[in-house]
N, CA, C and O atoms as CSV, one atom per row, in Angstrom:
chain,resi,resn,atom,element,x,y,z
A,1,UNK,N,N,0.827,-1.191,0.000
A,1,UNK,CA,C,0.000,0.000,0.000
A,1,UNK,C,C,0.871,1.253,0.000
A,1,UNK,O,O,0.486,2.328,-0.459
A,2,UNK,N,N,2.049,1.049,0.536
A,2,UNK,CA,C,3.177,2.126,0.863
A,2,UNK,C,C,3.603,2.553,-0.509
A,2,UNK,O,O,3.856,3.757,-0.556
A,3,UNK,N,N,3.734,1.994,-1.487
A,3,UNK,CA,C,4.386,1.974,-2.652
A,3,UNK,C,C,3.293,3.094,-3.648
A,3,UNK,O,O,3.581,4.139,-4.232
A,4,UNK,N,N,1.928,2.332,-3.525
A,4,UNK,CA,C,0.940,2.682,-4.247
A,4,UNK,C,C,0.667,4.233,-3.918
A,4,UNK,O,O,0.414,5.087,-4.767
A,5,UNK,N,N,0.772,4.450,-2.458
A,5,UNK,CA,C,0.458,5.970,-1.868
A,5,UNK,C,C,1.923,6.952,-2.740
A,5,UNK,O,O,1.820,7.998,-3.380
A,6,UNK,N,N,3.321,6.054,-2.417
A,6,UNK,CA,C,4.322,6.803,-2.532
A,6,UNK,C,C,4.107,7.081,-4.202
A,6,UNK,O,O,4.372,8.206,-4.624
A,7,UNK,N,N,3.599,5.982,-5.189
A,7,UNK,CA,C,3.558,6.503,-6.874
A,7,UNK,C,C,2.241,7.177,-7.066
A,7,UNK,O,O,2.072,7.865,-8.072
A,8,UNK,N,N,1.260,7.029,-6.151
A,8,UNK,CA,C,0.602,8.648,-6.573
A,8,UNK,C,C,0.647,9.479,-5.993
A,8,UNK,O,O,-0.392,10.138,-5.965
A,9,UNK,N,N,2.022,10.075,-5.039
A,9,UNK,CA,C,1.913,11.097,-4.509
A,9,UNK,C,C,3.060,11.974,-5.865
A,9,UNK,O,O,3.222,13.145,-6.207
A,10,UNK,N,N,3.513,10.933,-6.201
A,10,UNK,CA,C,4.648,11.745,-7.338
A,10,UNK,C,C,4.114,12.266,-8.427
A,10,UNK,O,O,4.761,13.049,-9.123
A,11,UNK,N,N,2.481,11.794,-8.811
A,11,UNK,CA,C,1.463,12.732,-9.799
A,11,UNK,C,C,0.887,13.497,-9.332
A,11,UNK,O,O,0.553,14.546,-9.884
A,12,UNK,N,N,0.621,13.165,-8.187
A,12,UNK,CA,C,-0.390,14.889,-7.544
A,12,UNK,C,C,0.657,15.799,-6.675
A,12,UNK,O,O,0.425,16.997,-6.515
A,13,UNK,N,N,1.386,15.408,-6.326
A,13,UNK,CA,C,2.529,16.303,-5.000
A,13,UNK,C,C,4.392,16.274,-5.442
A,13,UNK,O,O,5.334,16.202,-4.654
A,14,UNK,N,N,4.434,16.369,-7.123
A,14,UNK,CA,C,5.533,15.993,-7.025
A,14,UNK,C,C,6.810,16.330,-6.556
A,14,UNK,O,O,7.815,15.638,-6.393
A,15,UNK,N,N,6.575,17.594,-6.358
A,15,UNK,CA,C,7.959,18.384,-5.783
A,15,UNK,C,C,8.085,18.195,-4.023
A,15,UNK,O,O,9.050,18.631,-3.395
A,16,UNK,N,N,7.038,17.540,-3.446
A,16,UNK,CA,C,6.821,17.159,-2.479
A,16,UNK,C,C,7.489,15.828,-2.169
A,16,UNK,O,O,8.360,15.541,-1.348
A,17,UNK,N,N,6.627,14.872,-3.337
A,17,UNK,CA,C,7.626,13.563,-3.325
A,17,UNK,C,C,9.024,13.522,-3.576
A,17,UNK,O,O,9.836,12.949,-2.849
A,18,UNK,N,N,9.319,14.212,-4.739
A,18,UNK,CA,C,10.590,14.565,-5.038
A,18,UNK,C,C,11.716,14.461,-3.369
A,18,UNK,O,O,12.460,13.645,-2.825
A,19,UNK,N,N,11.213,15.817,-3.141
A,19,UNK,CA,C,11.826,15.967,-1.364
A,19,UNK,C,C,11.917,15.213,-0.258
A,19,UNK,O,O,12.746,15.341,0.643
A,20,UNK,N,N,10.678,14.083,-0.378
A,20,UNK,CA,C,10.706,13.267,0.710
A,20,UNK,C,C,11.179,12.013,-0.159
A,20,UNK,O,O,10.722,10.943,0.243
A,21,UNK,N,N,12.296,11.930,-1.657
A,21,UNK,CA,C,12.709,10.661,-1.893
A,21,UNK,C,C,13.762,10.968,-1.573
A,21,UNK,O,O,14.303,9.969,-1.100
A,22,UNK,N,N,14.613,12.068,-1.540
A,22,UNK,CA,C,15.613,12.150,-0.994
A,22,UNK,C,C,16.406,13.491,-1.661
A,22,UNK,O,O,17.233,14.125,-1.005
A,23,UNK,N,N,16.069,13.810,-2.950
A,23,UNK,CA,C,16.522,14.731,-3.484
A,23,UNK,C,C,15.863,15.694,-4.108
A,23,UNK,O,O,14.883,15.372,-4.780
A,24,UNK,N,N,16.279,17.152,-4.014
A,24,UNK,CA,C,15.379,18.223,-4.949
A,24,UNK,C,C,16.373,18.976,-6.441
A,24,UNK,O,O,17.562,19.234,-6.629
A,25,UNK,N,N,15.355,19.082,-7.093
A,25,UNK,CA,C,16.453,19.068,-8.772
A,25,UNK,C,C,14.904,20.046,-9.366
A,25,UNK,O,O,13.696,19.811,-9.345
A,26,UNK,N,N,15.968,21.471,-9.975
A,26,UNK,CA,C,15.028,22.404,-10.669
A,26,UNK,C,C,14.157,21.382,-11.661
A,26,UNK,O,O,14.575,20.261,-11.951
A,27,UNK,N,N,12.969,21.885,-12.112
A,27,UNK,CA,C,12.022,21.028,-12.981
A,27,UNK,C,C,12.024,22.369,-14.000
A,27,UNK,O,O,12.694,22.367,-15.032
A,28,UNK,N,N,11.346,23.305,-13.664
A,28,UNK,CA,C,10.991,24.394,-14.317
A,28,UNK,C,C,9.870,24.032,-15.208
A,28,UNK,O,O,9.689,24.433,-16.358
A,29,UNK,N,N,8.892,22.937,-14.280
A,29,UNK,CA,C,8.086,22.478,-14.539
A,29,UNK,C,C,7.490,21.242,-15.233
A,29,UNK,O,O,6.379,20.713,-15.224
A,30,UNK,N,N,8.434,21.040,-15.718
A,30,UNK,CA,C,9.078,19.284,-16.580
A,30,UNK,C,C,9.487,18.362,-15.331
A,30,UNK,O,O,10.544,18.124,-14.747
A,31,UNK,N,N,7.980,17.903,-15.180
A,31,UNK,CA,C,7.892,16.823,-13.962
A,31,UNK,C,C,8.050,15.335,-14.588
A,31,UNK,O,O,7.631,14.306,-14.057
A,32,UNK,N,N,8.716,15.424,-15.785
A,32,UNK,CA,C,8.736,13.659,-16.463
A,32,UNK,C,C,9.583,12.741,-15.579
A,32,UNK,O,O,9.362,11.530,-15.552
A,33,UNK,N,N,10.517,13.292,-14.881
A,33,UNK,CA,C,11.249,12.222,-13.889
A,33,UNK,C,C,9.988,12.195,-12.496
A,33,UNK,O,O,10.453,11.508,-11.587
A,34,UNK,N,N,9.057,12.561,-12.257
A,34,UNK,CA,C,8.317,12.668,-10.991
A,34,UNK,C,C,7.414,11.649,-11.517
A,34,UNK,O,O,7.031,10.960,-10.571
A,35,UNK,N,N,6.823,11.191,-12.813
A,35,UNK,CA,C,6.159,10.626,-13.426
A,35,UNK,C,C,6.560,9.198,-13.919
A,35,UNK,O,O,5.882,8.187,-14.100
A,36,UNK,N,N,7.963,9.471,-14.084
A,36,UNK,CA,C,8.653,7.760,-14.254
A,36,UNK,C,C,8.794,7.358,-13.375
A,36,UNK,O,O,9.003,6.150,-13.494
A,37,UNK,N,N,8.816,7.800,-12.055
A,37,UNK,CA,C,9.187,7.559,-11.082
A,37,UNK,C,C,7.644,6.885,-10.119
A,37,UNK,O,O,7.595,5.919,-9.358
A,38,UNK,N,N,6.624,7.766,-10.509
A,38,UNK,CA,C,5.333,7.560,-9.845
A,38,UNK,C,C,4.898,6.334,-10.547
A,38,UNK,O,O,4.589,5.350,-9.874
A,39,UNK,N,N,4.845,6.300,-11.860
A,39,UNK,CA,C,4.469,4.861,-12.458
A,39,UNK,C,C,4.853,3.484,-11.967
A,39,UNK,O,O,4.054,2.615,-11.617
A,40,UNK,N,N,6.533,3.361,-11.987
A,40,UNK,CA,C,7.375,2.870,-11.190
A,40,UNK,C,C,6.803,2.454,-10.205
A,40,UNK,O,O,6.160,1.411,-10.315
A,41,UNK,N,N,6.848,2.977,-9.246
A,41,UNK,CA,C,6.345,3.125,-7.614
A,41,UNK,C,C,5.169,2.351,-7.375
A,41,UNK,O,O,5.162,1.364,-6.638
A,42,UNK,N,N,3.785,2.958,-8.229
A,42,UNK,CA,C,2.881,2.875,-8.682
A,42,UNK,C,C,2.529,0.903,-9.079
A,42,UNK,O,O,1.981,0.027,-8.410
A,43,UNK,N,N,2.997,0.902,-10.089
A,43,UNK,CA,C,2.756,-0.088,-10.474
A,43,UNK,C,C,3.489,-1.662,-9.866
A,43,UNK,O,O,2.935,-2.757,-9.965
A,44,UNK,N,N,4.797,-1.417,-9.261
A,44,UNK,CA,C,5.389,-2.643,-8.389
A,44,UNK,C,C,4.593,-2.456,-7.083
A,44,UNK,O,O,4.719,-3.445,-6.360
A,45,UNK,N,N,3.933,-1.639,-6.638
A,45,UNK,CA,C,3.213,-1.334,-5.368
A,45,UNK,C,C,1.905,-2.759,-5.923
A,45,UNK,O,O,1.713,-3.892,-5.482
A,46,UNK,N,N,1.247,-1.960,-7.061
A,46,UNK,CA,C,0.397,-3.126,-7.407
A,46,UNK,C,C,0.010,-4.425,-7.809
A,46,UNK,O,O,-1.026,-5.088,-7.880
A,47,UNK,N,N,1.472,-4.577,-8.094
A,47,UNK,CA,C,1.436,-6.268,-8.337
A,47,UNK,C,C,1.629,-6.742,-7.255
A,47,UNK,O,O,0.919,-7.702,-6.955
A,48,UNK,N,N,2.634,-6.271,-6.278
A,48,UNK,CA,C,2.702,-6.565,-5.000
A,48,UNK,C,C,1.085,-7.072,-3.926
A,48,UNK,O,O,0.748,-8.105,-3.347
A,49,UNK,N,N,0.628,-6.063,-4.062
A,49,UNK,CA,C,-0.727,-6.458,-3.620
A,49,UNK,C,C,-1.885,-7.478,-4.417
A,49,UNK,O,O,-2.712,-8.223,-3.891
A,50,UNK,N,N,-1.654,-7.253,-5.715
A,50,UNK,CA,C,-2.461,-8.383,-6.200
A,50,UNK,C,C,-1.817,-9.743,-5.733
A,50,UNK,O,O,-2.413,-10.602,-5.083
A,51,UNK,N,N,-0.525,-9.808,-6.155
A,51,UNK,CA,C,-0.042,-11.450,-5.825
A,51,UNK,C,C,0.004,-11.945,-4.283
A,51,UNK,O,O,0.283,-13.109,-3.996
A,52,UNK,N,N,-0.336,-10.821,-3.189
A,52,UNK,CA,C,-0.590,-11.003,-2.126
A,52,UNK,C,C,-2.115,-11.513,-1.968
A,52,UNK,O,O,-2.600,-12.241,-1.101
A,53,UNK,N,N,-2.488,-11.128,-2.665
A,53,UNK,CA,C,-4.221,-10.985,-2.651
A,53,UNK,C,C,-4.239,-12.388,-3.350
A,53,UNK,O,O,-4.944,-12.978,-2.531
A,54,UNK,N,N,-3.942,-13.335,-4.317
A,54,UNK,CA,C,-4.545,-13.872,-5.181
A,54,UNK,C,C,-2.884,-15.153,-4.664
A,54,UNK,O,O,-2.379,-16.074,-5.306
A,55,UNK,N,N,-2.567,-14.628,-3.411
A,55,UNK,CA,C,-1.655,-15.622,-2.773
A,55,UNK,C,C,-0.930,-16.607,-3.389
A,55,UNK,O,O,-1.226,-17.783,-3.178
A,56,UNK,N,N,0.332,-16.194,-4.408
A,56,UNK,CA,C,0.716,-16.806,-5.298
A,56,UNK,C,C,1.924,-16.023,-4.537
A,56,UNK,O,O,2.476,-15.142,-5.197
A,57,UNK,N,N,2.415,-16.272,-3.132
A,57,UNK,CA,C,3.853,-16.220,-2.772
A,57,UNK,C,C,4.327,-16.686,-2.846
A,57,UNK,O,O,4.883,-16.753,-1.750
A,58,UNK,N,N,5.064,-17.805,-3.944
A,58,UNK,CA,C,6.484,-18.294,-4.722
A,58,UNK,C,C,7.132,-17.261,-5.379
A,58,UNK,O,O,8.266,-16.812,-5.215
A,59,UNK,N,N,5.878,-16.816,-6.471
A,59,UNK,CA,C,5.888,-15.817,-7.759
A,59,UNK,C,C,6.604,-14.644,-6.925
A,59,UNK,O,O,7.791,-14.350,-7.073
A,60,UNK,N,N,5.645,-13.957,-5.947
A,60,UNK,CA,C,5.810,-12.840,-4.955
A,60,UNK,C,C,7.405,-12.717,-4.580
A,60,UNK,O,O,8.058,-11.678,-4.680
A,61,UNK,N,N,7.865,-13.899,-4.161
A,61,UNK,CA,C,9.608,-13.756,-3.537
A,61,UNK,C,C,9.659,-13.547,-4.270
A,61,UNK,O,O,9.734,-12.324,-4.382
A,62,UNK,N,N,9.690,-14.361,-5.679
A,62,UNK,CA,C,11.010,-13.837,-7.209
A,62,UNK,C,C,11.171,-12.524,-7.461
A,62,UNK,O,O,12.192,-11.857,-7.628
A,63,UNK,N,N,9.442,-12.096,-7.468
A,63,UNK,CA,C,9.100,-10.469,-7.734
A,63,UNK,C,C,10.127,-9.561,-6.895
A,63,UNK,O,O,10.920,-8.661,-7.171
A,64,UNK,N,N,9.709,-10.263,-5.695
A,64,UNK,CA,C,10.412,-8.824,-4.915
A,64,UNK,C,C,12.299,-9.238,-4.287
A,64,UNK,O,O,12.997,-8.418,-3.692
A,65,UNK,N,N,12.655,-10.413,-4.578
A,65,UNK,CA,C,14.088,-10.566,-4.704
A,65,UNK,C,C,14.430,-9.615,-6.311
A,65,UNK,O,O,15.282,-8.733,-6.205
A,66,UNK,N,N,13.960,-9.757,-7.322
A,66,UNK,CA,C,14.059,-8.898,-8.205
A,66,UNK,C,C,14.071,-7.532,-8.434
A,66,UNK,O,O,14.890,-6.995,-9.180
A,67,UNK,N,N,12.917,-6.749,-7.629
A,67,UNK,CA,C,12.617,-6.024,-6.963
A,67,UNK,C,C,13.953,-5.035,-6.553
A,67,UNK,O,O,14.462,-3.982,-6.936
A,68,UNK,N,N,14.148,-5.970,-5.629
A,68,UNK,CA,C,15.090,-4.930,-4.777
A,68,UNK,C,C,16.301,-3.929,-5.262
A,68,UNK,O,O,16.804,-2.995,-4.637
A,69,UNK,N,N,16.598,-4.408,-6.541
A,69,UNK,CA,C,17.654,-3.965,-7.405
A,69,UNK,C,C,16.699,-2.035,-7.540
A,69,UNK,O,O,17.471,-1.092,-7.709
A,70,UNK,N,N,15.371,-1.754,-7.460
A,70,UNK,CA,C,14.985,-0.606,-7.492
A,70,UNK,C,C,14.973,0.377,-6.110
A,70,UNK,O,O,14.938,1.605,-6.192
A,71,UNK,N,N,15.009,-0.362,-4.835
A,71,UNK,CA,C,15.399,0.592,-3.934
A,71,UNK,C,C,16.869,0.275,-3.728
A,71,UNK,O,O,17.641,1.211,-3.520
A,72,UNK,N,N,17.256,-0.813,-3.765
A,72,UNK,CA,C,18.948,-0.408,-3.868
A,72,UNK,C,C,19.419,0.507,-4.871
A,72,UNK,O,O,20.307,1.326,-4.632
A,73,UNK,N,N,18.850,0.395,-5.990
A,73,UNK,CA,C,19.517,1.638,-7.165
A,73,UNK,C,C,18.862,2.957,-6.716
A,73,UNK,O,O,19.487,3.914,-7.173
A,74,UNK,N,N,17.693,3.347,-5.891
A,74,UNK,CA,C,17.227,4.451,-5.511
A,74,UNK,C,C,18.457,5.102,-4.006
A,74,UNK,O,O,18.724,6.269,-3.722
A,75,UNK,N,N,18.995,3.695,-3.277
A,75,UNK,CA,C,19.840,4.520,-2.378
A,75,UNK,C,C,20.828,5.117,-2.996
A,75,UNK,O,O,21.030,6.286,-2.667
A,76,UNK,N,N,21.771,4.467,-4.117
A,76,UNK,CA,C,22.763,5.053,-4.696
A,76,UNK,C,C,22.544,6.342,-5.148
A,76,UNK,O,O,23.177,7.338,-4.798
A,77,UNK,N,N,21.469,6.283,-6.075
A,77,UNK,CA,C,20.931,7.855,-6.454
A,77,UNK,C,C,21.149,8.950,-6.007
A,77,UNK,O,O,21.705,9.964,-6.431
A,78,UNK,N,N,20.196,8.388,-4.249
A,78,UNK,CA,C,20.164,9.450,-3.223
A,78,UNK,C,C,21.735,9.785,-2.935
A,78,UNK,O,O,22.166,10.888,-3.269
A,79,UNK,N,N,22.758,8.630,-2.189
A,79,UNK,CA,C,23.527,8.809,-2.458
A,79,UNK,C,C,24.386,9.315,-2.823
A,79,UNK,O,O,25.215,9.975,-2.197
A,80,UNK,N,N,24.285,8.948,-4.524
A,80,UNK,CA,C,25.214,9.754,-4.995
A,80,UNK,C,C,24.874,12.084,-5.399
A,80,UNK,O,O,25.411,12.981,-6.049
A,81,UNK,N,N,23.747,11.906,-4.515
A,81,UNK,CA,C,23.160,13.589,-4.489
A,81,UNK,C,C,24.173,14.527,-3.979
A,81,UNK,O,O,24.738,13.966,-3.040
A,82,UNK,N,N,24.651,15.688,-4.172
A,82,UNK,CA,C,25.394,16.090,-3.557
A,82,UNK,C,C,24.817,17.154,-2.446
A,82,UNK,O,O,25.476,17.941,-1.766
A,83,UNK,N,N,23.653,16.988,-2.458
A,83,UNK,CA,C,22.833,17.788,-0.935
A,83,UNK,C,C,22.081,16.808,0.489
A,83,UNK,O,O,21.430,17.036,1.509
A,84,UNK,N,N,22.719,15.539,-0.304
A,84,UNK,CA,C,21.576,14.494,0.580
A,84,UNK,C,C,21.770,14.698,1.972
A,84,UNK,O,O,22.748,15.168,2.553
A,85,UNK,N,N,20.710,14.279,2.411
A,85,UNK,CA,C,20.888,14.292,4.149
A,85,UNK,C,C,20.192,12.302,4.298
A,85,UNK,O,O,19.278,11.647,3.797
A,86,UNK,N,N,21.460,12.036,5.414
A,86,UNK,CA,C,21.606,11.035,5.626
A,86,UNK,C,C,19.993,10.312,6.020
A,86,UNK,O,O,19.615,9.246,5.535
A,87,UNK,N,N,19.326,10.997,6.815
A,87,UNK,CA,C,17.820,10.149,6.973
A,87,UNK,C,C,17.233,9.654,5.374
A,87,UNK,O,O,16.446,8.728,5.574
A,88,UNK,N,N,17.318,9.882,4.210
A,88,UNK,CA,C,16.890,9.930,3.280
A,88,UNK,C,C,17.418,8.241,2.498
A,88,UNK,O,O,16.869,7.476,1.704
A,89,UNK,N,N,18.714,8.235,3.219
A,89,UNK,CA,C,19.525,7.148,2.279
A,89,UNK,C,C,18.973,5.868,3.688
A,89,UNK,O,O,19.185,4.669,3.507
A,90,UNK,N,N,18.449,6.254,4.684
A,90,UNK,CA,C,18.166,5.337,5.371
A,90,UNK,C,C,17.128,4.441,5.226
A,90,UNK,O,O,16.936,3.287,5.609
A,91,UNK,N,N,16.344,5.450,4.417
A,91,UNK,CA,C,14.793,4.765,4.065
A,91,UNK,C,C,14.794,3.597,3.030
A,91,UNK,O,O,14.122,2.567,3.091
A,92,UNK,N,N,15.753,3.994,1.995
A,92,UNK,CA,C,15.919,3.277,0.902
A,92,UNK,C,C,16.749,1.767,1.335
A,92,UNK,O,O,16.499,0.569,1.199
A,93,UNK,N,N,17.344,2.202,1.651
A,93,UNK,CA,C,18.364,1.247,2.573
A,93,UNK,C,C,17.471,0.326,3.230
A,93,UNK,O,O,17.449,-0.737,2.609
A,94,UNK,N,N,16.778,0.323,4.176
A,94,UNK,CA,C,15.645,-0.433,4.726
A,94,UNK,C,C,14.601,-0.816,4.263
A,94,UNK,O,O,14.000,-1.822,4.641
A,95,UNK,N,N,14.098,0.276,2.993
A,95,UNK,CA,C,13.057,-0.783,1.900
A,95,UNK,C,C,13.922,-1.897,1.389
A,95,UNK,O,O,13.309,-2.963,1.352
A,96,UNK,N,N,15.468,-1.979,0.885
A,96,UNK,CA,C,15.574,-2.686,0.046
A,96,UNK,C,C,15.943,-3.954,0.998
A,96,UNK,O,O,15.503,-4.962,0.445
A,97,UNK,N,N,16.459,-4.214,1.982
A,97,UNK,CA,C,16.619,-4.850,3.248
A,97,UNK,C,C,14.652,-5.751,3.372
A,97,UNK,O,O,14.319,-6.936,3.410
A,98,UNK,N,N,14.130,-4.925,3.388
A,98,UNK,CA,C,12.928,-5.530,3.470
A,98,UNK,C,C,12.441,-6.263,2.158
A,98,UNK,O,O,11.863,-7.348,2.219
A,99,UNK,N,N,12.720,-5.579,0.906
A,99,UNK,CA,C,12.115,-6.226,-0.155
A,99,UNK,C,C,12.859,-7.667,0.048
A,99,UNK,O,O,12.319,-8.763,0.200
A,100,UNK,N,N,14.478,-7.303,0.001
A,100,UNK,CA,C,15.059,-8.993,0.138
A,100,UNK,C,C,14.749,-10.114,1.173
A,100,UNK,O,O,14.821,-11.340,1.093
A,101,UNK,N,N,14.373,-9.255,2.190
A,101,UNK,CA,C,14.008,-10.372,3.075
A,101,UNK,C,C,12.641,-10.797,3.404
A,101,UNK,O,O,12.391,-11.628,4.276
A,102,UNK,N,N,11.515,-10.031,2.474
A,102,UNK,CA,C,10.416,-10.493,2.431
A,102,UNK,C,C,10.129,-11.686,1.119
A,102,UNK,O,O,9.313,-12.604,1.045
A,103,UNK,N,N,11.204,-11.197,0.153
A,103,UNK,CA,C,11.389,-12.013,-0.839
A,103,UNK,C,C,11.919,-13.572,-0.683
A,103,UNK,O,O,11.498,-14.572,-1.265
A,104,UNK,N,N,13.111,-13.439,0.416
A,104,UNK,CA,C,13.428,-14.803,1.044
A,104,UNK,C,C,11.804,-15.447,1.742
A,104,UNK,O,O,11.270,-16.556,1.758
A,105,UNK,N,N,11.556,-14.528,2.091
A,105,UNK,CA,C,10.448,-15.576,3.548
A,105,UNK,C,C,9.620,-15.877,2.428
A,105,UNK,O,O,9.606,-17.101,2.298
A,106,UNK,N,N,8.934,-15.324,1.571
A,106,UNK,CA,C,8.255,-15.881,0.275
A,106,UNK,C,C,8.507,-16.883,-0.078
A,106,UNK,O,O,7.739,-17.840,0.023
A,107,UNK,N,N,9.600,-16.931,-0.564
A,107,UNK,CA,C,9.988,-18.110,-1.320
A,107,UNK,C,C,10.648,-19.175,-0.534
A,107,UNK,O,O,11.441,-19.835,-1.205
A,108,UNK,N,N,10.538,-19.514,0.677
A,108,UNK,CA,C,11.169,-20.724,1.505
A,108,UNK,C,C,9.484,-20.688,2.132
A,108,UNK,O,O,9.107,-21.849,1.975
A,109,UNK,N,N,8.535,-20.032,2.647
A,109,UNK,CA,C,7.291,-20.349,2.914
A,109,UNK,C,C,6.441,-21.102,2.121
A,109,UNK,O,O,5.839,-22.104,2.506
A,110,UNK,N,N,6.384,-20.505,0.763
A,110,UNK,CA,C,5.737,-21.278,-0.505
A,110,UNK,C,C,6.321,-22.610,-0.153
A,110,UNK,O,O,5.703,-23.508,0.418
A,111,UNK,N,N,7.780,-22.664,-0.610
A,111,UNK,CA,C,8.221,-24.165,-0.870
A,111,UNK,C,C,8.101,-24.968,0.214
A,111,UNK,O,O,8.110,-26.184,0.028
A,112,UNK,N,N,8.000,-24.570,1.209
A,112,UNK,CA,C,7.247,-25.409,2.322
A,112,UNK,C,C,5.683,-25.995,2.328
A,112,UNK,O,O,5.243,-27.015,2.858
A,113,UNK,N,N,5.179,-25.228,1.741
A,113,UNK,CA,C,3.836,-25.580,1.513
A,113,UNK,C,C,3.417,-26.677,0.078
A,113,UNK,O,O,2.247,-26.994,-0.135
């Protein structure tokens, strides 16, 4: 649900989201990175919940062991910002910590079953 809130806050609030992903970058109104980014967000938020919903957690680990390569490449980003403030790289850091290890418990739960 976290995902789904965070990719439509980047179409209705983007300079908002922008700030709370970790970095702010002139637009001058050319919000197309707030929009690749919200889709993004957006749409792994929703498969996430369907394959939760329709309980096909084998599929779900692969997804989100796969997954994780997008908040790990989002900490580097932040990261590599040259204004970042450290709470920012923490978040990412701990989604991607979670995607992998929700992705493990997925996929050793399934195969137990």
């Amino acid at each position: 649900m976290g995902l789904l809130f965070i990719g439509a806050r980047f179409f209705f609030d983007p300079v908002g989201a922008e700030i709370a992903f970790g970095i702010s970058t002139p637009t001058n109104g050319d919000f197309s990175f707030h929009h690749i980014k919200g889709v993004r967000d957006f749409f792994f938020g929703f498969i996430i919940l369907l394959l939760l919903l329709k309980k096909e957690f084998r599929i779900l680990g692969y997804i989100l062991l796969a997954g994780t390569i997008i908040p790990a490449s989002d900490f580097i980003t932040v990261l590599s910002y040259q204004g970042q403030i450290t709470g920012y790289l923490y978040a990412h850091l701990i989604a991607a910590i979670i995607c992998a290890g929700c992705g493990l418990y997925y996929n050793r739960s399934a195969a137990q079953h």
